[in-house]
mmCIF file as Biopython writes it, N, C-alpha, C and O atoms, coordinates in Angstrom:
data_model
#
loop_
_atom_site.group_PDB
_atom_site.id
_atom_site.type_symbol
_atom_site.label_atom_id
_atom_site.label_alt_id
_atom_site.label_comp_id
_atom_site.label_asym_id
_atom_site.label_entity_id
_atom_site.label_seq_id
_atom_site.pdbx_PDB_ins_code
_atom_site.Cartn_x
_atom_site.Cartn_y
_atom_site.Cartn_z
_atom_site.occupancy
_atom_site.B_iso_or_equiv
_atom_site.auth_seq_id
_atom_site.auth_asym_id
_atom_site.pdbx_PDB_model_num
ATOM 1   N N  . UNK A ? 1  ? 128.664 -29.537 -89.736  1.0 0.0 1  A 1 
ATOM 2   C CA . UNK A ? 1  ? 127.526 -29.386 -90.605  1.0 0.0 1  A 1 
ATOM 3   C C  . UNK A ? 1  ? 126.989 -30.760 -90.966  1.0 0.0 1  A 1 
ATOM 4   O O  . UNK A ? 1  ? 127.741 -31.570 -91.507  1.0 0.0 1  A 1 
ATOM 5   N N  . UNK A ? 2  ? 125.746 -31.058 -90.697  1.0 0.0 2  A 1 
ATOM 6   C CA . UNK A ? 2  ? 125.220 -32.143 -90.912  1.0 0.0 2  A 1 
ATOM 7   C C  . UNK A ? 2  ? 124.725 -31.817 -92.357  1.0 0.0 2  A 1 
ATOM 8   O O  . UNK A ? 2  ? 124.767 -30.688 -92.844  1.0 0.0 2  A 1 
ATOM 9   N N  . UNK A ? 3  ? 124.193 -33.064 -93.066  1.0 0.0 3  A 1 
ATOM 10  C CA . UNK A ? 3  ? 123.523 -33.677 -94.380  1.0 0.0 3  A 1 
ATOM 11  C C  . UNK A ? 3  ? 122.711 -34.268 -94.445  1.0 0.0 3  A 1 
ATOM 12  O O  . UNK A ? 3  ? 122.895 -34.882 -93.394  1.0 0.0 3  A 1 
ATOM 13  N N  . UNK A ? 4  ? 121.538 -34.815 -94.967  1.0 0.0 4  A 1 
ATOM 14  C CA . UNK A ? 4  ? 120.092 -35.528 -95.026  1.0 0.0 4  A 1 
ATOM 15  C C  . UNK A ? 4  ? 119.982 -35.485 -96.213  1.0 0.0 4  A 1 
ATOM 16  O O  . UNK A ? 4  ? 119.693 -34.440 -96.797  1.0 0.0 4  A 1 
ATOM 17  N N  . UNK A ? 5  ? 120.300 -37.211 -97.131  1.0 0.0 5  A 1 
ATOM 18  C CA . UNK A ? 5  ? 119.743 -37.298 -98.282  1.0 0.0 5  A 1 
ATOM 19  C C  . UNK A ? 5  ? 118.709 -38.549 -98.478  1.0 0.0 5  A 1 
ATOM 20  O O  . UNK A ? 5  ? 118.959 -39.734 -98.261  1.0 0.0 5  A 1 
ATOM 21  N N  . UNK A ? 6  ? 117.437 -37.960 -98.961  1.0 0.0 6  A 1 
ATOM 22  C CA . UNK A ? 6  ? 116.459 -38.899 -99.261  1.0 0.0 6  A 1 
ATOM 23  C C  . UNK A ? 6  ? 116.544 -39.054 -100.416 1.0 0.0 6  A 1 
ATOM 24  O O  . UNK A ? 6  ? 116.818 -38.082 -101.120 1.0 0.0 6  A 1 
ATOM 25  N N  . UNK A ? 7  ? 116.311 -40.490 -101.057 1.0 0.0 7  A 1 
ATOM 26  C CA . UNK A ? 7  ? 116.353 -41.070 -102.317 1.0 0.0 7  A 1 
ATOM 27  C C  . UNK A ? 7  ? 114.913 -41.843 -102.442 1.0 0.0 7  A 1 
ATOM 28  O O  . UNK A ? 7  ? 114.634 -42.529 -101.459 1.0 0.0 7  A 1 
ATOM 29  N N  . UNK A ? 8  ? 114.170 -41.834 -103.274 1.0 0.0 8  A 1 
ATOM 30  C CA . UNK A ? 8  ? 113.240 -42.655 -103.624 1.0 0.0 8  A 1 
ATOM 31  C C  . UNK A ? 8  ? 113.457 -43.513 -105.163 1.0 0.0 8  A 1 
ATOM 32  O O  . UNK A ? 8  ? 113.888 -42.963 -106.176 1.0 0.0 8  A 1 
ATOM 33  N N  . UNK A ? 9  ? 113.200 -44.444 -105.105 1.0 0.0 9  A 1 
ATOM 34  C CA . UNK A ? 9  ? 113.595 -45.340 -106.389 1.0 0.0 9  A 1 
ATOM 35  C C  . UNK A ? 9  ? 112.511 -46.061 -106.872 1.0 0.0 9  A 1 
ATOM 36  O O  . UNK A ? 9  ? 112.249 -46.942 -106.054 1.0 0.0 9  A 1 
ATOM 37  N N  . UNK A ? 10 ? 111.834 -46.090 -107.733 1.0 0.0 10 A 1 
ATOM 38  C CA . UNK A ? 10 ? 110.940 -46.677 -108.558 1.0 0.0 10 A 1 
ATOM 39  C C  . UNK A ? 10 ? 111.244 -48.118 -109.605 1.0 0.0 10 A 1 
ATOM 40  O O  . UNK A ? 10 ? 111.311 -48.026 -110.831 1.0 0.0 10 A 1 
ATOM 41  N N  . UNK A ? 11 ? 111.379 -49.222 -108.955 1.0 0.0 11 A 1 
ATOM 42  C CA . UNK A ? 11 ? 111.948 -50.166 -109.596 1.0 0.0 11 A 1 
ATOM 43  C C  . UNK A ? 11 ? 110.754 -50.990 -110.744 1.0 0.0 11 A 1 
ATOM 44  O O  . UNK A ? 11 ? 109.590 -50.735 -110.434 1.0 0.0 11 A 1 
ATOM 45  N N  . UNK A ? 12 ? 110.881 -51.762 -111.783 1.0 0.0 12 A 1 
ATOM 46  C CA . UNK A ? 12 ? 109.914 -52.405 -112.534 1.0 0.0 12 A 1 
ATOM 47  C C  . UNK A ? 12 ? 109.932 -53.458 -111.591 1.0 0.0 12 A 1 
ATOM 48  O O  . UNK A ? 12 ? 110.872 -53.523 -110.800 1.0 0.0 12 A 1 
ATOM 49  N N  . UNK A ? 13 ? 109.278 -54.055 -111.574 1.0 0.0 13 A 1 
ATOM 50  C CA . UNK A ? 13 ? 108.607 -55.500 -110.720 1.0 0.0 13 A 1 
ATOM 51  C C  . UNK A ? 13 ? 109.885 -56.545 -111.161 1.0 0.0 13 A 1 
ATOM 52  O O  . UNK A ? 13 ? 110.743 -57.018 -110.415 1.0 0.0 13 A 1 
ATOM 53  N N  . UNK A ? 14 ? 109.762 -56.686 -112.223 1.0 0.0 14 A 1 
ATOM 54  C CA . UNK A ? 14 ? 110.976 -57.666 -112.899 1.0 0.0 14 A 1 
ATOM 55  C C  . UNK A ? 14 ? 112.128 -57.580 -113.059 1.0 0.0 14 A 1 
ATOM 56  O O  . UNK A ? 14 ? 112.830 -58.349 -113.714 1.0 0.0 14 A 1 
ATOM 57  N N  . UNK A ? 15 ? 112.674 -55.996 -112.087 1.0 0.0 15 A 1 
ATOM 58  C CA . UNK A ? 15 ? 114.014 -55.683 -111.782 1.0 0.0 15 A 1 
ATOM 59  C C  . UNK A ? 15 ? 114.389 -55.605 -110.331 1.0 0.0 15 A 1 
ATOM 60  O O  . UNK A ? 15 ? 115.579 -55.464 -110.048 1.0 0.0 15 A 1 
ATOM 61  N N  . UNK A ? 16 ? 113.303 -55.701 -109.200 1.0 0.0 16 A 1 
ATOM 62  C CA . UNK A ? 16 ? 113.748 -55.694 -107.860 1.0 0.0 16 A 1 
ATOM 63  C C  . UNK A ? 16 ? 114.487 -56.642 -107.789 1.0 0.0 16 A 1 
ATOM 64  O O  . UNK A ? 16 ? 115.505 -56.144 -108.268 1.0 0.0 16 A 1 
ATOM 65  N N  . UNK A ? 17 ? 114.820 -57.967 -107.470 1.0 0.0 17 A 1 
ATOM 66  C CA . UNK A ? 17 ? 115.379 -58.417 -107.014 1.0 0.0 17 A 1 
ATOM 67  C C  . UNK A ? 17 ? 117.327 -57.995 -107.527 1.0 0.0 17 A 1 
ATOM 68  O O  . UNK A ? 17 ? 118.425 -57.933 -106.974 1.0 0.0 17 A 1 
ATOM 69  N N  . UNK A ? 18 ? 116.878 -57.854 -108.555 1.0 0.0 18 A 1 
ATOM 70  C CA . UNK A ? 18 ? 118.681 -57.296 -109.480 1.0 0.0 18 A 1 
ATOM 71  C C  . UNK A ? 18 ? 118.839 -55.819 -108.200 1.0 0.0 18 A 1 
ATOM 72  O O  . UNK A ? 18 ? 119.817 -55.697 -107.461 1.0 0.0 18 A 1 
ATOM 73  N N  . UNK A ? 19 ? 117.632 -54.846 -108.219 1.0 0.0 19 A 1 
ATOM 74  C CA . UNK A ? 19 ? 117.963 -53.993 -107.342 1.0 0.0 19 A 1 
ATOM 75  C C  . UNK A ? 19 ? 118.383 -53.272 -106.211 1.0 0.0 19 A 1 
ATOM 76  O O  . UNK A ? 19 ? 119.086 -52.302 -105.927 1.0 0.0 19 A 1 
ATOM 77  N N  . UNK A ? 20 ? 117.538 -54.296 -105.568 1.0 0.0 20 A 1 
ATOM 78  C CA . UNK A ? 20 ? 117.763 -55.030 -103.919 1.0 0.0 20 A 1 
ATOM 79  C C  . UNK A ? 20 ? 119.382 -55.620 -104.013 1.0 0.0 20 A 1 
ATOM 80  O O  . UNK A ? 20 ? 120.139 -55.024 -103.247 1.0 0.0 20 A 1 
ATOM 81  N N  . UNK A ? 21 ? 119.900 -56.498 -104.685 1.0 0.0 21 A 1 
ATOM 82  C CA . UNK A ? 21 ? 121.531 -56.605 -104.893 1.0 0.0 21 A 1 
ATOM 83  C C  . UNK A ? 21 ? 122.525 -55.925 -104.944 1.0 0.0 21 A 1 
ATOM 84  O O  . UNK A ? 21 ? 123.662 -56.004 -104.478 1.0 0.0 21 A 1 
ATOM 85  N N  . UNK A ? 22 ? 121.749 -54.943 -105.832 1.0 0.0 22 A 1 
ATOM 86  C CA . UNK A ? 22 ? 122.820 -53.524 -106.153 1.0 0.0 22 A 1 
ATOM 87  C C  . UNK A ? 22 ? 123.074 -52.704 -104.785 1.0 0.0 22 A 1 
ATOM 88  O O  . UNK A ? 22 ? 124.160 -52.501 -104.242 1.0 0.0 22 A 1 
ATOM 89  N N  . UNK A ? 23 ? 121.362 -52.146 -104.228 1.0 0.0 23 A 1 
ATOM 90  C CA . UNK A ? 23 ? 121.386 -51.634 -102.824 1.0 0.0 23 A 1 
ATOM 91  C C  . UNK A ? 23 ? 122.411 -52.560 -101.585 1.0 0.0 23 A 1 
ATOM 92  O O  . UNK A ? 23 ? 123.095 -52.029 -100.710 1.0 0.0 23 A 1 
ATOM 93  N N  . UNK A ? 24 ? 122.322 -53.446 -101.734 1.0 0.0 24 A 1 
ATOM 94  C CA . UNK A ? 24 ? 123.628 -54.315 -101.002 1.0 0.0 24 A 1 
ATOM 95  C C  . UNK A ? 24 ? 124.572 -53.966 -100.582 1.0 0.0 24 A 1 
ATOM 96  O O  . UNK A ? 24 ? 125.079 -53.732 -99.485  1.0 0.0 24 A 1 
ATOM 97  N N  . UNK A ? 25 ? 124.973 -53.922 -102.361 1.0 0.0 25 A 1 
ATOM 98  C CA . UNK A ? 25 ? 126.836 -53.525 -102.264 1.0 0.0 25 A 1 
ATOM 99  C C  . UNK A ? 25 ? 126.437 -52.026 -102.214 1.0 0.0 25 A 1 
ATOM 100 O O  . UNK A ? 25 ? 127.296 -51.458 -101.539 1.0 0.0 25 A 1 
ATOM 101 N N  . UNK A ? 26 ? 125.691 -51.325 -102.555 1.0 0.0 26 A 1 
ATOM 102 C CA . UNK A ? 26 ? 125.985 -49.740 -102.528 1.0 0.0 26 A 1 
ATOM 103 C C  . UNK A ? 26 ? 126.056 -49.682 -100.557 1.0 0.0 26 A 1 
ATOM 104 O O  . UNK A ? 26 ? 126.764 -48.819 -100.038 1.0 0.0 26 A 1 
ATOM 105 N N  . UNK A ? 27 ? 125.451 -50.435 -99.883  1.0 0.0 27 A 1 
ATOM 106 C CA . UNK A ? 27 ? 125.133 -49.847 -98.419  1.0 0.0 27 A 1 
ATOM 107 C C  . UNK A ? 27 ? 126.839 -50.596 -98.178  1.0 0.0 27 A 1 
ATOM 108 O O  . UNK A ? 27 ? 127.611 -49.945 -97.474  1.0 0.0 27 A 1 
ATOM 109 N N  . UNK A ? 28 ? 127.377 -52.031 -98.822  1.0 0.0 28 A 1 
ATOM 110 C CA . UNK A ? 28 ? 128.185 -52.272 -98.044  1.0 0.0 28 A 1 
ATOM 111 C C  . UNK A ? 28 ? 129.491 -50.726 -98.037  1.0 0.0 28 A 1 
ATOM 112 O O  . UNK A ? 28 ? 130.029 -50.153 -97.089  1.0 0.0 28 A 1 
ATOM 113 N N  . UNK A ? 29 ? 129.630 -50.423 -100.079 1.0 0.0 29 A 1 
ATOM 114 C CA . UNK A ? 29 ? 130.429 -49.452 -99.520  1.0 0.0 29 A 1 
ATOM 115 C C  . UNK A ? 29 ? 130.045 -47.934 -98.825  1.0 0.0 29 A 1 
ATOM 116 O O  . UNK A ? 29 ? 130.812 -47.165 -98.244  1.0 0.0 29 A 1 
ATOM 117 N N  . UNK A ? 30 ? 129.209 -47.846 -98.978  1.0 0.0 30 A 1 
ATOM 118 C CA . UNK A ? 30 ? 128.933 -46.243 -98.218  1.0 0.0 30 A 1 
ATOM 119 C C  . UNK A ? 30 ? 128.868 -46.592 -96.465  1.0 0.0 30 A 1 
ATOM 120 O O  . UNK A ? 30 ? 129.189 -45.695 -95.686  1.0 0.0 30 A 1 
ATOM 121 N N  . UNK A ? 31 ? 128.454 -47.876 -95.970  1.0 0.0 31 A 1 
ATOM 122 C CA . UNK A ? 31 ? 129.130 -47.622 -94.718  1.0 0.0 31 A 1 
ATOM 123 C C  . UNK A ? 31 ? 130.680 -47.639 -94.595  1.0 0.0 31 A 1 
ATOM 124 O O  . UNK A ? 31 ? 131.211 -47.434 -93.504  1.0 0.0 31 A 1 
ATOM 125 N N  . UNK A ? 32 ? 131.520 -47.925 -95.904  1.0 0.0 32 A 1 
ATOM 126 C CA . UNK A ? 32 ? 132.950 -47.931 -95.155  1.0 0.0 32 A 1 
ATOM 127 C C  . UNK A ? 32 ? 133.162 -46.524 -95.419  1.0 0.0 32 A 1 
ATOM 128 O O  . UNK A ? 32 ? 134.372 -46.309 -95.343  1.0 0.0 32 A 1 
ATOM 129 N N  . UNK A ? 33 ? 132.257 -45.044 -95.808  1.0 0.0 33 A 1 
ATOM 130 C CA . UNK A ? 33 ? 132.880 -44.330 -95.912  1.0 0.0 33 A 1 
ATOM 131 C C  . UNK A ? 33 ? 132.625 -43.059 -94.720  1.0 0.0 33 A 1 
ATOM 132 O O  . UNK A ? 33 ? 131.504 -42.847 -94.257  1.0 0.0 33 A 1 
ATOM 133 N N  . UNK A ? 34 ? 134.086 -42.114 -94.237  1.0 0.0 34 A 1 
ATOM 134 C CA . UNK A ? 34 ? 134.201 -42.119 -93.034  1.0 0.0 34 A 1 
ATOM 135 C C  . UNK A ? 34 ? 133.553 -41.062 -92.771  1.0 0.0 34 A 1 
ATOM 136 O O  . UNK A ? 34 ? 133.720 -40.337 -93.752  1.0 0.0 34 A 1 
ATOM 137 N N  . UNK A ? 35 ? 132.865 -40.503 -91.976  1.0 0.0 35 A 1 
ATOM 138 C CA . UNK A ? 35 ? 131.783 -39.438 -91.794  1.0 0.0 35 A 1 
ATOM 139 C C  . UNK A ? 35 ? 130.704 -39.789 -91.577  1.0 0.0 35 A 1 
ATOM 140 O O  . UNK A ? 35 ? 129.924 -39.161 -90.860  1.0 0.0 35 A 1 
ATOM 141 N N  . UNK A ? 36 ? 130.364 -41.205 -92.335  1.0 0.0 36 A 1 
ATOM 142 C CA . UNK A ? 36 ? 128.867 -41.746 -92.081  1.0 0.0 36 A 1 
ATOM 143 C C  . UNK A ? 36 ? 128.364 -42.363 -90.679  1.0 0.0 36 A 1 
ATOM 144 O O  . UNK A ? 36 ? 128.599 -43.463 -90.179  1.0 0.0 36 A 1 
ATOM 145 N N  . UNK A ? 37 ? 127.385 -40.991 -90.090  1.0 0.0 37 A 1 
ATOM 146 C CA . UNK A ? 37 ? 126.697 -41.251 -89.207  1.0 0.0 37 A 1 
ATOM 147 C C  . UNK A ? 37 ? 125.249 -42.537 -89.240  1.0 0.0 37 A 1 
ATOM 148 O O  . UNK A ? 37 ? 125.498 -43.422 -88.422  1.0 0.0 37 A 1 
ATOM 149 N N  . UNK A ? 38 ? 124.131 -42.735 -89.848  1.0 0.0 38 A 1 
ATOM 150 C CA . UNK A ? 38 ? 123.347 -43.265 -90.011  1.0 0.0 38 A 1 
ATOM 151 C C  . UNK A ? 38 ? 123.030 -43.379 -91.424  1.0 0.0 38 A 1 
ATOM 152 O O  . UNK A ? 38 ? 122.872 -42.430 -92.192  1.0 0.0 38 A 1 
ATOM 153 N N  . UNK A ? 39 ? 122.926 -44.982 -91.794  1.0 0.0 39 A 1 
ATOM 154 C CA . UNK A ? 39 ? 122.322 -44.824 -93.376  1.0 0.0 39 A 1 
ATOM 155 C C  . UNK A ? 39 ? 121.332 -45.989 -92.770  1.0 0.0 39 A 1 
ATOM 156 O O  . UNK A ? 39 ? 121.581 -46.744 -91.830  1.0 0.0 39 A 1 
ATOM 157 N N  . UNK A ? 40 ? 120.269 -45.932 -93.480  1.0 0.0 40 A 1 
ATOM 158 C CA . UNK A ? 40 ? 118.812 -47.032 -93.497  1.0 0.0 40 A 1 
ATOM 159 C C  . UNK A ? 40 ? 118.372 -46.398 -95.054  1.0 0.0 40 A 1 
ATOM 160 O O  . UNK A ? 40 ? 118.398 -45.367 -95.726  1.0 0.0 40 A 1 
ATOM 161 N N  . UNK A ? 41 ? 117.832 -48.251 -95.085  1.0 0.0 41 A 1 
ATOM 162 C CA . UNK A ? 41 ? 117.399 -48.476 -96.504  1.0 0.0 41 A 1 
ATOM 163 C C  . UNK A ? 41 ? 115.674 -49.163 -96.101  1.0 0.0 41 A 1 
ATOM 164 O O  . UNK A ? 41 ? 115.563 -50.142 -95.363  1.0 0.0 41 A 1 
ATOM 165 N N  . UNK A ? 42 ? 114.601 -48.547 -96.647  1.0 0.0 42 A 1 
ATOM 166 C CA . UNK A ? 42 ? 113.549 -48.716 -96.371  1.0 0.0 42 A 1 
ATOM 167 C C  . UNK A ? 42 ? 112.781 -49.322 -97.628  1.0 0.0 42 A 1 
ATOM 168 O O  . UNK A ? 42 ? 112.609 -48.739 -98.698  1.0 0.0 42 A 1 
ATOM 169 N N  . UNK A ? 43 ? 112.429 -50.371 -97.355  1.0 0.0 43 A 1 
ATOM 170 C CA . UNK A ? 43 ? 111.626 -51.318 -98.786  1.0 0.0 43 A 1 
ATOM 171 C C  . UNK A ? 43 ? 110.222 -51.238 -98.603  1.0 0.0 43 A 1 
ATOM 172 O O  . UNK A ? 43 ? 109.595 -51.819 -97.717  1.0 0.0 43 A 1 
ATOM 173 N N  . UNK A ? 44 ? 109.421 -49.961 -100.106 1.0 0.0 44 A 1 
ATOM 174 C CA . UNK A ? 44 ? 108.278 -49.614 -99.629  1.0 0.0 44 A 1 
ATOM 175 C C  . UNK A ? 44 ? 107.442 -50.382 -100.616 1.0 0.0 44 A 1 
ATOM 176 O O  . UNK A ? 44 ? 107.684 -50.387 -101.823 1.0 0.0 44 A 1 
ATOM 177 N N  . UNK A ? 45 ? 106.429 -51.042 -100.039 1.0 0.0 45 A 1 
ATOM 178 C CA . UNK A ? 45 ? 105.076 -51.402 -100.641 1.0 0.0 45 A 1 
ATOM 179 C C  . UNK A ? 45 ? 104.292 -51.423 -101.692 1.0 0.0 45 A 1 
ATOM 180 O O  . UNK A ? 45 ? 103.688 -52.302 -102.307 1.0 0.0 45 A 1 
ATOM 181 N N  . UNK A ? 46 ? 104.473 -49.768 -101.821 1.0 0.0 46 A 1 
ATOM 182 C CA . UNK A ? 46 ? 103.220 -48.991 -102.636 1.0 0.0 46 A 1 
ATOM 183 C C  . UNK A ? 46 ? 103.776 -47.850 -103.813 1.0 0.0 46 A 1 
ATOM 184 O O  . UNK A ? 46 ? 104.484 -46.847 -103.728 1.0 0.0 46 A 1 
ATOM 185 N N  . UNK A ? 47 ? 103.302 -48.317 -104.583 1.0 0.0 47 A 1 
ATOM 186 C CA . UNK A ? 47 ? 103.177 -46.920 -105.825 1.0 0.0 47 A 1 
ATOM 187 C C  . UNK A ? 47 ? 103.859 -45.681 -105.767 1.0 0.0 47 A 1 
ATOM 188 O O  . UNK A ? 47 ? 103.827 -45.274 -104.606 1.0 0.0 47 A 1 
ATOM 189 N N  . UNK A ? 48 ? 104.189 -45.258 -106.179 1.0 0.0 48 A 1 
ATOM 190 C CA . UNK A ? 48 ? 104.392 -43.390 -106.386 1.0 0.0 48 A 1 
ATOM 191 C C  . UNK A ? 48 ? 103.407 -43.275 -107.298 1.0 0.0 48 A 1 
ATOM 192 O O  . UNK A ? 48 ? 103.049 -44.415 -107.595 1.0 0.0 48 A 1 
ATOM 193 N N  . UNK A ? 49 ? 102.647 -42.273 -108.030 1.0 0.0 49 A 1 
ATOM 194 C CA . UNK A ? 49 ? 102.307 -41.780 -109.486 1.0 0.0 49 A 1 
ATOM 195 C C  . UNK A ? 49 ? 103.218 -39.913 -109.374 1.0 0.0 49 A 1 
ATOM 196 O O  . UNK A ? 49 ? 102.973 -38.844 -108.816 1.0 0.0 49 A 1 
ATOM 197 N N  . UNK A ? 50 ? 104.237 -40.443 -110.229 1.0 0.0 50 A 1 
ATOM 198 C CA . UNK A ? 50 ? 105.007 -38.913 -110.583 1.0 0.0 50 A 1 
ATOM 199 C C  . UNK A ? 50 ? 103.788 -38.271 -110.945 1.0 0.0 50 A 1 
ATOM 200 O O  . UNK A ? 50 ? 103.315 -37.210 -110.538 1.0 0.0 50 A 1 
ATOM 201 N N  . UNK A ? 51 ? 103.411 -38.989 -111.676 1.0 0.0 51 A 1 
ATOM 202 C CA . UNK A ? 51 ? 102.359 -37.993 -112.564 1.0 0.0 51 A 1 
ATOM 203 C C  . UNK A ? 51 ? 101.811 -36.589 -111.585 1.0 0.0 51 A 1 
ATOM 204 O O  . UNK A ? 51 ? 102.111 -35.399 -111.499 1.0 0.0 51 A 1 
ATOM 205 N N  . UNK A ? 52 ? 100.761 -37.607 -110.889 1.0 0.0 52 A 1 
ATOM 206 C CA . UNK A ? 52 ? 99.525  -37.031 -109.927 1.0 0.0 52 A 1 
ATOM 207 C C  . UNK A ? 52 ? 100.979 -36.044 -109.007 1.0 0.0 52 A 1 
ATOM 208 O O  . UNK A ? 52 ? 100.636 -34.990 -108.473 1.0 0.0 52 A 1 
ATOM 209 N N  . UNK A ? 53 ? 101.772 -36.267 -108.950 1.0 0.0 53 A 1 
ATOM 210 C CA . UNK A ? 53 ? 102.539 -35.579 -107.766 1.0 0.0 53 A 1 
ATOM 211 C C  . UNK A ? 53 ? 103.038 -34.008 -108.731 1.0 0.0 53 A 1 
ATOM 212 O O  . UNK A ? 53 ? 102.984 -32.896 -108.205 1.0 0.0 53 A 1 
ATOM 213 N N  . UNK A ? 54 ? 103.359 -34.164 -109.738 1.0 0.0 54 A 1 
ATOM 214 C CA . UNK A ? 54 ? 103.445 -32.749 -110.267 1.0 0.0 54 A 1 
ATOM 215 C C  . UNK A ? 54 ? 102.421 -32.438 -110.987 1.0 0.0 54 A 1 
ATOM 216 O O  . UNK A ? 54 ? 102.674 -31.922 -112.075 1.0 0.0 54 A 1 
ATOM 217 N N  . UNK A ? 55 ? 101.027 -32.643 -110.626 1.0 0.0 55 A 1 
ATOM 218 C CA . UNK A ? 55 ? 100.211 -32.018 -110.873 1.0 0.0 55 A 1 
ATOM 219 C C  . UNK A ? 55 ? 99.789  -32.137 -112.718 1.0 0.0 55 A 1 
ATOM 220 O O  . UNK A ? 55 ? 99.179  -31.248 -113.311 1.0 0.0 55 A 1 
ATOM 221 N N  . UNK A ? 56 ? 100.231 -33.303 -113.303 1.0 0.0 56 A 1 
ATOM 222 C CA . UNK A ? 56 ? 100.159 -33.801 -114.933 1.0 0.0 56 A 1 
ATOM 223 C C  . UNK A ? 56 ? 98.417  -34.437 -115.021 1.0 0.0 56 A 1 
ATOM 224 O O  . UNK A ? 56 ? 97.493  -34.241 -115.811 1.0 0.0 56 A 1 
ATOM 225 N N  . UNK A ? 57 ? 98.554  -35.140 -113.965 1.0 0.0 57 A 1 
ATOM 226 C CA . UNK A ? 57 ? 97.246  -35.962 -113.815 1.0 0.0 57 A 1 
ATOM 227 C C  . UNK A ? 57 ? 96.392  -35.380 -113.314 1.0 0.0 57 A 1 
ATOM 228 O O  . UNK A ? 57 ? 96.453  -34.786 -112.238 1.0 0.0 57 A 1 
ATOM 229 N N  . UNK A ? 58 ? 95.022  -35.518 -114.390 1.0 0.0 58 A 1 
ATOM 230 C CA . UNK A ? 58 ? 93.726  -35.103 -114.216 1.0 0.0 58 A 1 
ATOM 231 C C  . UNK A ? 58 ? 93.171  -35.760 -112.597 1.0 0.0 58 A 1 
ATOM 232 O O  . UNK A ? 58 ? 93.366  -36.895 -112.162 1.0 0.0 58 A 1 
ATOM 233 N N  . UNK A ? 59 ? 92.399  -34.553 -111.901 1.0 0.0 59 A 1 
ATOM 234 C CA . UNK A ? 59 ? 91.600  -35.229 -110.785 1.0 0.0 59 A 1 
ATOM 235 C C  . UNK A ? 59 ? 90.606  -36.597 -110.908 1.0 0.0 59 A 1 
ATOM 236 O O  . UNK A ? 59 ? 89.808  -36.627 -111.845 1.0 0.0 59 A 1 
ATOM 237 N N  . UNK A ? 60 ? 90.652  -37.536 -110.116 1.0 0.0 60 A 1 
ATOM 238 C CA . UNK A ? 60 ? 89.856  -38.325 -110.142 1.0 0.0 60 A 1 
ATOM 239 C C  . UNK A ? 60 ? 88.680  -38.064 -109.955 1.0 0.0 60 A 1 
ATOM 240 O O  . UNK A ? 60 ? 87.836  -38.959 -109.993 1.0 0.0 60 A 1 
#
């Protein structure tokens, strides 16, 4: 039985770099753990708005 977990993380500007550190050691230990087929960590660009995504936020 396979597994697929997506995580999205919303960091403050003035906490990435502390975050990016943490993601580090979290990837160093979850690759030592045994079962793990593929883990990737993807550093995205752009925004979320929770808001607009459950439908809180008025249309533009």
């Amino acid at each position: 039985m396979s597994f697929t977990e997506i995580c999205i993380y919303q960091v403050k500007p003035q906490k990435v770099k502390e975050f990016e550190a943490l993601m580090l050691e979290a990837k160093s230990f979850l690759e030592k753990q045994e079962g793990l087929l593929l883990l990737r960590l993807i550093k995205r660009g752009y925004h979320i708005d929770m808001e607009q995504i459950r439908g809180r936020a008025s249309p533009a």
